[in-house]
N, CA, C and O atoms as CSV, one atom per row, in Angstrom:
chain,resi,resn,atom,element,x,y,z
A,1,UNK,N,N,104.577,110.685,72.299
A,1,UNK,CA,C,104.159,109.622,73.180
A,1,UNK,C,C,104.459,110.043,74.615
A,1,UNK,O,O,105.336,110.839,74.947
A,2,UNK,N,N,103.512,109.324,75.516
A,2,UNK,CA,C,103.381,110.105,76.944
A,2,UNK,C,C,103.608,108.548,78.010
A,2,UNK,O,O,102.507,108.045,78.232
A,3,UNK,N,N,104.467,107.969,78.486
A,3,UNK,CA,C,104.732,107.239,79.686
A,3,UNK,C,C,104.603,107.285,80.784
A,3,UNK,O,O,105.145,108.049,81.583
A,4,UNK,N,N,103.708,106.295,80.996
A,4,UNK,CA,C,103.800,106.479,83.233
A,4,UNK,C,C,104.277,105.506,83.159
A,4,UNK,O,O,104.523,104.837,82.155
A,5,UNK,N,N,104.509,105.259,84.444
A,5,UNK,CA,C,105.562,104.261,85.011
A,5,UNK,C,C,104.894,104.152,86.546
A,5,UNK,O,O,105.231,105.123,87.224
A,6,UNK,N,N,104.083,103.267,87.214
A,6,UNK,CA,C,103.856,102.994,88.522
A,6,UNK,C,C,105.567,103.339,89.245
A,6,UNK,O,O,106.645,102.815,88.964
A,7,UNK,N,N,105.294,104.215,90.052
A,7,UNK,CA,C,106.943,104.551,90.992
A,7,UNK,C,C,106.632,104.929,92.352
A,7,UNK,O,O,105.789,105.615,92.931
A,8,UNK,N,N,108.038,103.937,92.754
A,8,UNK,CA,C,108.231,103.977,94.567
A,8,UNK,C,C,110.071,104.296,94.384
A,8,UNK,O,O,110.812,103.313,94.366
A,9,UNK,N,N,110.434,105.151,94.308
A,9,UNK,CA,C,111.934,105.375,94.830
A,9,UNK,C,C,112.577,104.851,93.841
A,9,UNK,O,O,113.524,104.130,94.154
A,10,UNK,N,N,112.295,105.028,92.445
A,10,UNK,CA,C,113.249,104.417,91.172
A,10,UNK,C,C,112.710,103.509,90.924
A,10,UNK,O,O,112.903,103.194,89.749
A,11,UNK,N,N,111.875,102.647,91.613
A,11,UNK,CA,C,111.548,101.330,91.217
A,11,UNK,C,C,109.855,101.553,90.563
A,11,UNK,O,O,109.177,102.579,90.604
A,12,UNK,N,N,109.515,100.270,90.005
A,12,UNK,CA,C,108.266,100.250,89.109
A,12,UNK,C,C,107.522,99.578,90.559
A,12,UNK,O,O,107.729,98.443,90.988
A,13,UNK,N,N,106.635,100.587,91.147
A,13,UNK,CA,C,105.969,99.953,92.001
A,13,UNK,C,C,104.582,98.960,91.911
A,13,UNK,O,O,103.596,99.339,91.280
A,14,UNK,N,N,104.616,97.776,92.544
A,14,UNK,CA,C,103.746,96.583,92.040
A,14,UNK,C,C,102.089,96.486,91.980
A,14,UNK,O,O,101.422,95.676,91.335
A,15,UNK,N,N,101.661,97.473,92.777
A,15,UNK,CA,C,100.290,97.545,92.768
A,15,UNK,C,C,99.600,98.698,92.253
A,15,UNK,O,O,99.168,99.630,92.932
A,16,UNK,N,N,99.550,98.609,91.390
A,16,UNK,CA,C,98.613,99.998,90.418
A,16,UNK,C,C,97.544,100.640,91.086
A,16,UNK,O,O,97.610,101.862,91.224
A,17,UNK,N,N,96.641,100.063,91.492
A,17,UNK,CA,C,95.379,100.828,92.183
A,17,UNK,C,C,96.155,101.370,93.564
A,17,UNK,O,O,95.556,102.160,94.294
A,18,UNK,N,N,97.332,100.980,93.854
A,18,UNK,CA,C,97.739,102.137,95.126
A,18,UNK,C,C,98.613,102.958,94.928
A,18,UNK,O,O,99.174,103.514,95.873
A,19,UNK,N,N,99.002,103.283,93.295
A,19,UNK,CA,C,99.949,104.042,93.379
A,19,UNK,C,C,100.065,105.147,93.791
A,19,UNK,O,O,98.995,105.702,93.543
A,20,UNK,N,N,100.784,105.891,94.328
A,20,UNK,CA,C,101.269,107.187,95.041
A,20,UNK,C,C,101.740,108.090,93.910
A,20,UNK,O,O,101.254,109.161,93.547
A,21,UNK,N,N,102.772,107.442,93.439
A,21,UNK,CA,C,103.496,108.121,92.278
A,21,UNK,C,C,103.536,107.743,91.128
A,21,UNK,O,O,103.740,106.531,91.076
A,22,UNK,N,N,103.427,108.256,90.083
A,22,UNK,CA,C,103.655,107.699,88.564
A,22,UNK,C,C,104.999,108.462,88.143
A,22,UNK,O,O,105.131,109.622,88.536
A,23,UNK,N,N,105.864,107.956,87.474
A,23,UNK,CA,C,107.154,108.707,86.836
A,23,UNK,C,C,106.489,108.940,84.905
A,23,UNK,O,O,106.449,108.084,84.021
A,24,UNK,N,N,106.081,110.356,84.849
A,24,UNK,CA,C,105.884,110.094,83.300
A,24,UNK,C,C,107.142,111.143,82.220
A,24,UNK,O,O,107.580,112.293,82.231
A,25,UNK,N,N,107.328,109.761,81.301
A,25,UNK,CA,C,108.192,110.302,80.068
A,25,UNK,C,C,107.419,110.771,79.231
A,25,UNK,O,O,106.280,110.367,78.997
A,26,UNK,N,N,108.296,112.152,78.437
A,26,UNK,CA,C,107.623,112.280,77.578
A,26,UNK,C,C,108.600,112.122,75.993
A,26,UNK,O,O,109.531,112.920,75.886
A,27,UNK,N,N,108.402,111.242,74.964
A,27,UNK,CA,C,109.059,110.720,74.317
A,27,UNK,C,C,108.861,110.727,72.845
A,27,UNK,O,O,107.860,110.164,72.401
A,28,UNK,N,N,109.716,111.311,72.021
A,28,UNK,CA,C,109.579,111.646,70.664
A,28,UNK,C,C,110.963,111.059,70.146
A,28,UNK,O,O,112.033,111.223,70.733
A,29,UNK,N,N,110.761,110.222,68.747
A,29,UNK,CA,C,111.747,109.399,68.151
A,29,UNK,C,C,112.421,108.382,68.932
A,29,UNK,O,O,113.633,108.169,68.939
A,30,UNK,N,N,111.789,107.954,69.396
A,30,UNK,CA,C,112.876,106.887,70.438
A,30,UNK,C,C,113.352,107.614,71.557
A,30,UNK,O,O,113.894,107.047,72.505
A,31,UNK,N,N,113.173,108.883,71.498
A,31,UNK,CA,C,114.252,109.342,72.733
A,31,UNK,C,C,113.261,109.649,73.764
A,31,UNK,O,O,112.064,109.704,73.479
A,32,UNK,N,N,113.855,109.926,75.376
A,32,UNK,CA,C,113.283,110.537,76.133
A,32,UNK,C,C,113.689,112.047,76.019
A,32,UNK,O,O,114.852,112.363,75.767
A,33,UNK,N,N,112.540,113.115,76.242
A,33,UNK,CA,C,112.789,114.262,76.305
A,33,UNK,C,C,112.750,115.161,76.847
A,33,UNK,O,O,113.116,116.329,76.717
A,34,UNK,N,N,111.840,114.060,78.102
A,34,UNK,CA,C,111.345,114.714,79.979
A,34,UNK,C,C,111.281,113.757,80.628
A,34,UNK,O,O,111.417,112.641,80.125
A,35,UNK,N,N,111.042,113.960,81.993
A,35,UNK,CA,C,110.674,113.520,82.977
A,35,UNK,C,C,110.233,114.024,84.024
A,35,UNK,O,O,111.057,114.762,84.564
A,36,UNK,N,N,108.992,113.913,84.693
A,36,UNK,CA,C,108.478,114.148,85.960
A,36,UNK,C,C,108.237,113.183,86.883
A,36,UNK,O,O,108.313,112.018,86.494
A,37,UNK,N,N,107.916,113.439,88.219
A,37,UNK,CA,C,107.194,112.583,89.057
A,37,UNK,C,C,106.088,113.217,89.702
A,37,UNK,O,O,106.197,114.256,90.353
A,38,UNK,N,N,104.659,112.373,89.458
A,38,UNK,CA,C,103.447,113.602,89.938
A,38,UNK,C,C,103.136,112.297,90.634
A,38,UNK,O,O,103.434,111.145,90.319
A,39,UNK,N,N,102.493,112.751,91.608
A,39,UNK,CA,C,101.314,112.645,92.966
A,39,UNK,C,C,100.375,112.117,92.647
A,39,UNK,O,O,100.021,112.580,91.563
A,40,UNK,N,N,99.555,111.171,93.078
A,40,UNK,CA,C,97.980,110.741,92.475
A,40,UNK,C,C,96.886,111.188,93.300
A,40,UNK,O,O,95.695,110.894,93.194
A,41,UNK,N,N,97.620,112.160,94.384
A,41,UNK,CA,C,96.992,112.468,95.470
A,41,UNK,C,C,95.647,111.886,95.857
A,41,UNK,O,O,94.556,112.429,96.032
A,42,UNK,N,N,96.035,110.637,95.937
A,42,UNK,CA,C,94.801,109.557,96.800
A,42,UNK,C,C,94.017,108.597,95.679
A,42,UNK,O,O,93.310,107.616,95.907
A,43,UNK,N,N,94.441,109.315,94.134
A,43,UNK,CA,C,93.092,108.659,93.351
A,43,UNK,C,C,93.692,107.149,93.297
A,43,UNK,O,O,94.914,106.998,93.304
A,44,UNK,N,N,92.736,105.935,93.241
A,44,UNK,CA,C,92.650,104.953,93.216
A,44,UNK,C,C,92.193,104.458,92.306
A,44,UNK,O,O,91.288,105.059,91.727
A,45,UNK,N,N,92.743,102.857,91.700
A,45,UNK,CA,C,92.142,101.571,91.238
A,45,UNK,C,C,91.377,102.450,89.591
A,45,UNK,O,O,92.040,102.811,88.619
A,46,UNK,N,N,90.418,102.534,89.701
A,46,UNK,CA,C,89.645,103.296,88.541
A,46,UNK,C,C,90.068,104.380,87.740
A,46,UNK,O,O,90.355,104.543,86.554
A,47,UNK,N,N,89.993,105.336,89.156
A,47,UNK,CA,C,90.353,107.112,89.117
A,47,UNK,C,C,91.906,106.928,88.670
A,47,UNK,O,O,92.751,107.823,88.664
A,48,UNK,N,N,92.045,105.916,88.393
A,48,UNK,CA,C,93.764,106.118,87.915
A,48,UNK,C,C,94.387,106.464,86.442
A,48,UNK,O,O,95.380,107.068,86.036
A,49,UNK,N,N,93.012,105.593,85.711
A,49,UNK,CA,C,93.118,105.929,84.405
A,49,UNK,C,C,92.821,107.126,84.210
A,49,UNK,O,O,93.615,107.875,83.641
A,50,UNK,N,N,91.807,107.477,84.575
A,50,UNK,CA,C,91.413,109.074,84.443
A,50,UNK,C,C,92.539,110.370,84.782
A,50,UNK,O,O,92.589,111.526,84.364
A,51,UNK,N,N,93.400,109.597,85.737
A,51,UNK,CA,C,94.484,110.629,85.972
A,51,UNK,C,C,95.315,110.680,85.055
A,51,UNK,O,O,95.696,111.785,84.667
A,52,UNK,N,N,95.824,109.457,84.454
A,52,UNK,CA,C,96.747,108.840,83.724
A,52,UNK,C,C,96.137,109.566,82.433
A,52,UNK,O,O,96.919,110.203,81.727
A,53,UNK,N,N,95.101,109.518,82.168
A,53,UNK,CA,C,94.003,110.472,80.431
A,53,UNK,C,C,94.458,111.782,80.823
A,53,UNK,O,O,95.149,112.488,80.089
A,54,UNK,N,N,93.988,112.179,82.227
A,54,UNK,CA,C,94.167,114.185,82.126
A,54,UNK,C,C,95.467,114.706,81.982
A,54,UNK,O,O,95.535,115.916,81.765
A,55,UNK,N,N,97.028,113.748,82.087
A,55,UNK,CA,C,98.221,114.129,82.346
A,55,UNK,C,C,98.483,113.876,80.861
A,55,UNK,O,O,99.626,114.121,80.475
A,56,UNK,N,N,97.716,113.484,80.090
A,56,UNK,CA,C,98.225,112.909,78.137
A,56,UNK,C,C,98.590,111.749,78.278
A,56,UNK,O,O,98.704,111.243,77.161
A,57,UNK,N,N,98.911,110.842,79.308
A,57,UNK,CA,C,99.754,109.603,78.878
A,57,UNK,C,C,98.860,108.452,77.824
A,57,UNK,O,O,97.649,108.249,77.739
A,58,UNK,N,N,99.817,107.937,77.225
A,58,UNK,CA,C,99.103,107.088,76.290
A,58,UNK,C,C,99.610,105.660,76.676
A,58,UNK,O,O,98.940,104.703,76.289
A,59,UNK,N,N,100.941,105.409,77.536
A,59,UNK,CA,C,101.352,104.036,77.739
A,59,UNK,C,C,101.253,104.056,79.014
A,59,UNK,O,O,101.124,105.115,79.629
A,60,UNK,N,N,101.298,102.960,79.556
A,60,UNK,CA,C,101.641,102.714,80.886
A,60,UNK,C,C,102.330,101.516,81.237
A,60,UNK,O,O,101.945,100.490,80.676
A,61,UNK,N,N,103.324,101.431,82.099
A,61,UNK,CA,C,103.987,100.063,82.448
A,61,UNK,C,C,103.821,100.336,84.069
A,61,UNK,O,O,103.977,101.336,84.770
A,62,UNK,N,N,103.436,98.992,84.328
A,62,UNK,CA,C,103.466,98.546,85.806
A,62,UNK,C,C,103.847,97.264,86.341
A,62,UNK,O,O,104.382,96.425,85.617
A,63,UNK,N,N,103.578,97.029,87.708
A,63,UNK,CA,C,103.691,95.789,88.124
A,63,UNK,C,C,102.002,94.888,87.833
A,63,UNK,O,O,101.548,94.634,86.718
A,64,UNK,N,N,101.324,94.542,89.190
A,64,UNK,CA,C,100.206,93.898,88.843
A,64,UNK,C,C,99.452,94.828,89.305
A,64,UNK,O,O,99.591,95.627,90.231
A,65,UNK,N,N,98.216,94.536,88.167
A,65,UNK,CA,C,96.885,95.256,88.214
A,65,UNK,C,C,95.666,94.387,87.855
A,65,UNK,O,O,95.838,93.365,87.191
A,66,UNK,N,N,94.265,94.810,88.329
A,66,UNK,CA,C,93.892,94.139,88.324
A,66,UNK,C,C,92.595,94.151,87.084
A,66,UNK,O,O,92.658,95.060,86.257
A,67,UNK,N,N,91.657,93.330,86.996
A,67,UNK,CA,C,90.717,93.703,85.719
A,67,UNK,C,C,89.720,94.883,85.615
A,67,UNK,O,O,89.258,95.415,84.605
A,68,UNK,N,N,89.579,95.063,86.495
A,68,UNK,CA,C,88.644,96.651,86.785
A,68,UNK,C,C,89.709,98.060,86.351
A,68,UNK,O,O,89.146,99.044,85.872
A,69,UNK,N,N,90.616,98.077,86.466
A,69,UNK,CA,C,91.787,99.031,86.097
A,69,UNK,C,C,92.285,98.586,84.903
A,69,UNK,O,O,92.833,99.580,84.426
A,70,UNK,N,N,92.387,97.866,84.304
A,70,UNK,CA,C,92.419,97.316,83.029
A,70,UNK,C,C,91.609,97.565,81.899
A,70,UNK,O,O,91.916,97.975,80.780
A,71,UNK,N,N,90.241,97.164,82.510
A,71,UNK,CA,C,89.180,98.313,81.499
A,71,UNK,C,C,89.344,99.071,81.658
A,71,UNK,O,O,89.595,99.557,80.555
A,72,UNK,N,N,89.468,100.054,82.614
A,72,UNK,CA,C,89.284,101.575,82.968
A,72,UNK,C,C,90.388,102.069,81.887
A,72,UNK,O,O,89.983,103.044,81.255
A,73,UNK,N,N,91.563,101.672,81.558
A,73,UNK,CA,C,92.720,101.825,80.986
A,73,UNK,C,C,92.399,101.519,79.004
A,73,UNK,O,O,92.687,102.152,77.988
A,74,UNK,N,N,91.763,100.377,79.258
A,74,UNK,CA,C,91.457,100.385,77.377
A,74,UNK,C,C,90.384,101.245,77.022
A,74,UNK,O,O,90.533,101.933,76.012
A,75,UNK,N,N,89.252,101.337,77.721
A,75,UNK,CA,C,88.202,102.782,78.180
A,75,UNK,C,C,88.950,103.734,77.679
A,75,UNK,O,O,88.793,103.941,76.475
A,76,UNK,N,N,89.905,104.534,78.378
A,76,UNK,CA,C,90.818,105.549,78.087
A,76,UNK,C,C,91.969,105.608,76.753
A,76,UNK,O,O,92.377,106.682,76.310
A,77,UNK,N,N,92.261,104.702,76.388
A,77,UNK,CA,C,93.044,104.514,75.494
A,77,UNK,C,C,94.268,104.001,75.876
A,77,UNK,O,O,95.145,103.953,75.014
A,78,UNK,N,N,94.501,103.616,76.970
A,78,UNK,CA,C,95.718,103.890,77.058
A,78,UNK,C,C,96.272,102.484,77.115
A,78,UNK,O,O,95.773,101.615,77.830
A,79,UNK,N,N,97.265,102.301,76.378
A,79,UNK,CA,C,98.039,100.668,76.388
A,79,UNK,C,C,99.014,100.472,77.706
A,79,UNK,O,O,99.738,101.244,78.333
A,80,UNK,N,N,98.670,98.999,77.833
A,80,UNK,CA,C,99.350,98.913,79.293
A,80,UNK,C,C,100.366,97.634,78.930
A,80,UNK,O,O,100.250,96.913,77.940
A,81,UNK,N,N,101.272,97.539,79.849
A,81,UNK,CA,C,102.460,96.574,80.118
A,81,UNK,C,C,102.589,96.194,81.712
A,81,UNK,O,O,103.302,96.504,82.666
A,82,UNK,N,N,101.586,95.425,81.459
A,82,UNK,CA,C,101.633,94.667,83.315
A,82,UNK,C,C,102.730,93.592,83.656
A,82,UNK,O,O,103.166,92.890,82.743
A,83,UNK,N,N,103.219,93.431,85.031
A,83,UNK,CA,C,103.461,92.422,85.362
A,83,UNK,C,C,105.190,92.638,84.854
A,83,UNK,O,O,105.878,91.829,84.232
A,84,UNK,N,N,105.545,93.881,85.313
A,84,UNK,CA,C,107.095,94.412,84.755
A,84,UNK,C,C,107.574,94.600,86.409
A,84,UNK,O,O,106.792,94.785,87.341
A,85,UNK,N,N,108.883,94.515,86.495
A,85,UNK,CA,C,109.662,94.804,87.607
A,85,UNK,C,C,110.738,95.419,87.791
A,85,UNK,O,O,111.160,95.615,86.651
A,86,UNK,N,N,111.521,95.891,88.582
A,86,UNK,CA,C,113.033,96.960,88.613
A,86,UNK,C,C,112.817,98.285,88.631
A,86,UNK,O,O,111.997,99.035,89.162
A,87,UNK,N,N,114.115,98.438,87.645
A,87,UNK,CA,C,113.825,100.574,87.858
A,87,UNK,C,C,113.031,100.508,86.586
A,87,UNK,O,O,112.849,99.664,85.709
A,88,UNK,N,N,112.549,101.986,86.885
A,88,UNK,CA,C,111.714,102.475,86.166
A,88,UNK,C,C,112.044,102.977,84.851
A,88,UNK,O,O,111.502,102.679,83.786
A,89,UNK,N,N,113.003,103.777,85.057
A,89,UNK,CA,C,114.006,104.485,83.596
A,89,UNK,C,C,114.344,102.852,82.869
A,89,UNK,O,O,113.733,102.833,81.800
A,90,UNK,N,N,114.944,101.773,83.040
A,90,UNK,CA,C,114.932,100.608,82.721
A,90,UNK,C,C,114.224,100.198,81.718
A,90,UNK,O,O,114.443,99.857,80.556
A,91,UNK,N,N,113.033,100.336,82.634
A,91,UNK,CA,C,111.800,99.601,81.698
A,91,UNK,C,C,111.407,100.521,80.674
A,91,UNK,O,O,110.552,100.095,79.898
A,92,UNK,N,N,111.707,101.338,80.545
A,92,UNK,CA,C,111.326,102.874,79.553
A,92,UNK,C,C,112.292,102.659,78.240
A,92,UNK,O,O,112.165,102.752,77.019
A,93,UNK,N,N,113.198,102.365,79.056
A,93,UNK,CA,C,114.246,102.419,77.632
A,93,UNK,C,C,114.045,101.016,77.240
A,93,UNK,O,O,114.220,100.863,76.031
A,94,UNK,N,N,113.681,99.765,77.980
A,94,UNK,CA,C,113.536,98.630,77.755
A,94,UNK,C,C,111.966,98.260,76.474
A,94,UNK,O,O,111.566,97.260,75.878
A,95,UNK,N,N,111.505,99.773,76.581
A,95,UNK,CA,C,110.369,99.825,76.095
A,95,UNK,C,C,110.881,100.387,74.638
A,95,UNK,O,O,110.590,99.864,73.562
A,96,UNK,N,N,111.475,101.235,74.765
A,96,UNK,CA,C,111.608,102.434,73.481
A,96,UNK,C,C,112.507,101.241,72.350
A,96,UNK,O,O,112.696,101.418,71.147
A,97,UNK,N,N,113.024,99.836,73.322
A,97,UNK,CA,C,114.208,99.403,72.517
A,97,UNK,C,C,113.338,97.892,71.749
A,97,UNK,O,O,113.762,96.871,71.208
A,98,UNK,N,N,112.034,98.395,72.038
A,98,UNK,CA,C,111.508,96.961,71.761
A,98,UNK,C,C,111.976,95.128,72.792
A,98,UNK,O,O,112.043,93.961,72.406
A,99,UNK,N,N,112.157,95.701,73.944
A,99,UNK,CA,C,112.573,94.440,74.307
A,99,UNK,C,C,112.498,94.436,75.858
A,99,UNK,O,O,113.329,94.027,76.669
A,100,UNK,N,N,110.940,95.159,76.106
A,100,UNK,CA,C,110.499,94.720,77.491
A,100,UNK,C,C,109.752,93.489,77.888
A,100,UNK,O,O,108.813,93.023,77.242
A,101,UNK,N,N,110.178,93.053,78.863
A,101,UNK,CA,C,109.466,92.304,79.690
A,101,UNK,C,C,108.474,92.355,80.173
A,101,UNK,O,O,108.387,92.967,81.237
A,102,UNK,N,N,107.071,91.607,79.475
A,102,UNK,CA,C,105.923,91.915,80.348
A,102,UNK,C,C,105.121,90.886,79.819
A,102,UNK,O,O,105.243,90.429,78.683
A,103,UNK,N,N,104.052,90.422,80.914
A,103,UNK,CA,C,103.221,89.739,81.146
A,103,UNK,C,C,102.109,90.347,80.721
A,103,UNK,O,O,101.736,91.327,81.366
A,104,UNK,N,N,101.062,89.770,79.152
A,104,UNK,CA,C,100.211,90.280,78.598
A,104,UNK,C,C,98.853,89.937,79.034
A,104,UNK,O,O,97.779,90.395,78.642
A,105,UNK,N,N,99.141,88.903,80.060
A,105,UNK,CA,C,97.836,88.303,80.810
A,105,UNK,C,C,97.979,88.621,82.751
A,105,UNK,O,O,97.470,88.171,83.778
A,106,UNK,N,N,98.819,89.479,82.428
A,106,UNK,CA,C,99.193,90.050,83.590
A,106,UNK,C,C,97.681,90.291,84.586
A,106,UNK,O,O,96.871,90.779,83.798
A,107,UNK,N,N,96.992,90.136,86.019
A,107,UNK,CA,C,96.096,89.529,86.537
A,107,UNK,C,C,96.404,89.613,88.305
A,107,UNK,O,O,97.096,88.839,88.966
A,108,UNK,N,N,95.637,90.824,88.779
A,108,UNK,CA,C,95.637,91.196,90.212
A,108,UNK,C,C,94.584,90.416,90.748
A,108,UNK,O,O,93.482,90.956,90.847
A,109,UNK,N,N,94.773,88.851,91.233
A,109,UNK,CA,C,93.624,87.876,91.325
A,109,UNK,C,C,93.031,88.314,93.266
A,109,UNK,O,O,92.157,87.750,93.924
A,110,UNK,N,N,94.180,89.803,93.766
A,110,UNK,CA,C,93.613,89.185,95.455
A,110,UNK,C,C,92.003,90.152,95.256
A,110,UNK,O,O,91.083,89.953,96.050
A,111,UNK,N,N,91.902,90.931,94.376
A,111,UNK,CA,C,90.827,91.567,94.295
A,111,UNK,C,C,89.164,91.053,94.376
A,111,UNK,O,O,88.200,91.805,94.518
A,112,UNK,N,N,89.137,89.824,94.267
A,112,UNK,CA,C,88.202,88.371,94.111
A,112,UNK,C,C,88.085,87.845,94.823
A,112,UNK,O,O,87.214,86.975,94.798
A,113,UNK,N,N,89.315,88.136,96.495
A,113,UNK,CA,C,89.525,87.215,97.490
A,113,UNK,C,C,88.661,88.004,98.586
A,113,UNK,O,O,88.422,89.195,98.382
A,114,UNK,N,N,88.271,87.486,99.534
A,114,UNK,CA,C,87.880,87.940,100.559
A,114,UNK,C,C,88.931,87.890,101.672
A,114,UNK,O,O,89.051,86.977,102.489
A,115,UNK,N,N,89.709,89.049,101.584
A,115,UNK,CA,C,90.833,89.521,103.008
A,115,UNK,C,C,91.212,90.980,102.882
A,115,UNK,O,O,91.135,91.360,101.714
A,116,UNK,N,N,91.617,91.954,103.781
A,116,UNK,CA,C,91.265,93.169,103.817
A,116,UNK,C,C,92.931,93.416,103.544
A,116,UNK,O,O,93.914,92.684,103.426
A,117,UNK,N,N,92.621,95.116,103.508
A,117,UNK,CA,C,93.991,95.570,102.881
A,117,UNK,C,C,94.803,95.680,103.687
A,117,UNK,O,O,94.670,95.976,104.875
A,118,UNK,N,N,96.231,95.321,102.775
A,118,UNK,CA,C,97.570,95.605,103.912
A,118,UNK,C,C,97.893,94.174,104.101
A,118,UNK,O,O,98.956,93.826,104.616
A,119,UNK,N,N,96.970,93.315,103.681
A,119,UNK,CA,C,97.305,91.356,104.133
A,119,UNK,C,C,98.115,90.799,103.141
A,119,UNK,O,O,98.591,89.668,103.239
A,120,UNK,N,N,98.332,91.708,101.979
A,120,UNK,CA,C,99.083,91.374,100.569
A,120,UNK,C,C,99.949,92.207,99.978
A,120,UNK,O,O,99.831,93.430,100.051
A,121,UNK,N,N,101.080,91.489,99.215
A,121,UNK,CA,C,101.893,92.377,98.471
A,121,UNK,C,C,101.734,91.933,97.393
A,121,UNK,O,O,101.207,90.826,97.289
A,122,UNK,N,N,102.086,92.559,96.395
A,122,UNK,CA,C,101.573,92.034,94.682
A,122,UNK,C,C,103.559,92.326,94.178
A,122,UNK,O,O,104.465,92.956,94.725
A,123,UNK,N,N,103.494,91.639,93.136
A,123,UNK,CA,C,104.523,91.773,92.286
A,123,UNK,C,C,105.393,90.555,92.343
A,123,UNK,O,O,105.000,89.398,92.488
A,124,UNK,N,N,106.487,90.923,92.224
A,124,UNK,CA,C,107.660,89.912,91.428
A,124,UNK,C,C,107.930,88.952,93.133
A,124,UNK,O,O,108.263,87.770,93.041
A,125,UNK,N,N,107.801,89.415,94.187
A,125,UNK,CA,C,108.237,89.066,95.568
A,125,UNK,C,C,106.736,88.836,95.735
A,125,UNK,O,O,105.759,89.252,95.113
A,126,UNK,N,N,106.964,87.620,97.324
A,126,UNK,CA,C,106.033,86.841,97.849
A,126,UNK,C,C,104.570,87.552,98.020
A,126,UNK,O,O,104.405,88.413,98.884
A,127,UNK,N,N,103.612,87.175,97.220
A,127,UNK,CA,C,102.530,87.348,96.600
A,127,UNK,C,C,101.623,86.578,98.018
A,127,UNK,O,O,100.494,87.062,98.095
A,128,UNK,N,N,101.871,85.636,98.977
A,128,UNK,CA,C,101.115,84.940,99.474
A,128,UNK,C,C,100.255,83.872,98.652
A,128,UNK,O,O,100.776,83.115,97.833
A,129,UNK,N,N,98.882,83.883,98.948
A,129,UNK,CA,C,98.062,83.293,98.047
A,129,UNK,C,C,97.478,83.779,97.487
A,129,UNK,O,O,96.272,83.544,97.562
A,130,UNK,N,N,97.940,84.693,96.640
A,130,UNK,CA,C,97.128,84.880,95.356
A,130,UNK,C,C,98.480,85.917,94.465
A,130,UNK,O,O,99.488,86.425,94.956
A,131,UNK,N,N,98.056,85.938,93.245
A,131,UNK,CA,C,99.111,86.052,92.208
A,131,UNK,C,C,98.670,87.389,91.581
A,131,UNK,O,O,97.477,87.679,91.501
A,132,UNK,N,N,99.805,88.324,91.067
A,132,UNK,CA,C,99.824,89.793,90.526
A,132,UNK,C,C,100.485,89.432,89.016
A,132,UNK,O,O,100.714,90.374,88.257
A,133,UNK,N,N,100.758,88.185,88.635
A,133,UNK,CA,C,101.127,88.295,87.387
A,133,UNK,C,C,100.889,87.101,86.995
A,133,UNK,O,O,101.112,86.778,85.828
């Protein structure tokens, strides 16, 4: 089994289509047995799954994402856990132990809104008007 993890500095960063970094495990019997941190070097929103397919990952945990990256993600195969928060290693082991936290209707609603980027933050902290989980 192959893990990304949306990552900003240890933490599970909240907006998927901007991620910078993914932290991926790579995990056999319950255990972890690697870890990297790779670059998305610019790909976005869509192109994410596709990055997330060419690196092997099969899971993914994040903060909020939205429905266009969501298909792109069951498209690919890959099972997701939206609407998670904290460190990243956390949620990994929080995963391997059967007892993560996540929002299965998890829902990046500013994508629908008409206001330009940079006017919003998504995740567990002040969302404004509109909601990441």
């Amino acid at each position: 089994m192959k893990i990304a993890v949306t990552y900003d500095n240890g933490q599970i960063f909240q907006h998927f289509g901007h991620s910078a970094q993914f932290k991926l495990y790579e995990v056999s019997g319950g255990m972890i047995l690697n870890t990297a941190v790779v670059d998305t070097n610019g790909s976005g929103h869509g192109a994410l799954a596709g990055f997330l397919k060419q690196n092997g990952v099969d899971t993914l945990i994040c903060g909020g994402i939205g429905g266009g990256a969501q298909a792109a993600l069951t498209q690919a195969g890959i099972r997701f856990y939206g609407g998670v928060s904290g460190a990243a290693d956390a949620a990994v082991l929080a995963l391997l132990a059967g007892k993560l936290g996540y929002d299965p209707d998890v829902r990046c609603t500013h994508h629908d809104e008409a206001h330009g980027e940079g006017s919003h933050t998504c995740g567990s902290h002040g969302c404004g008007n509109h909601s990441c989980h």
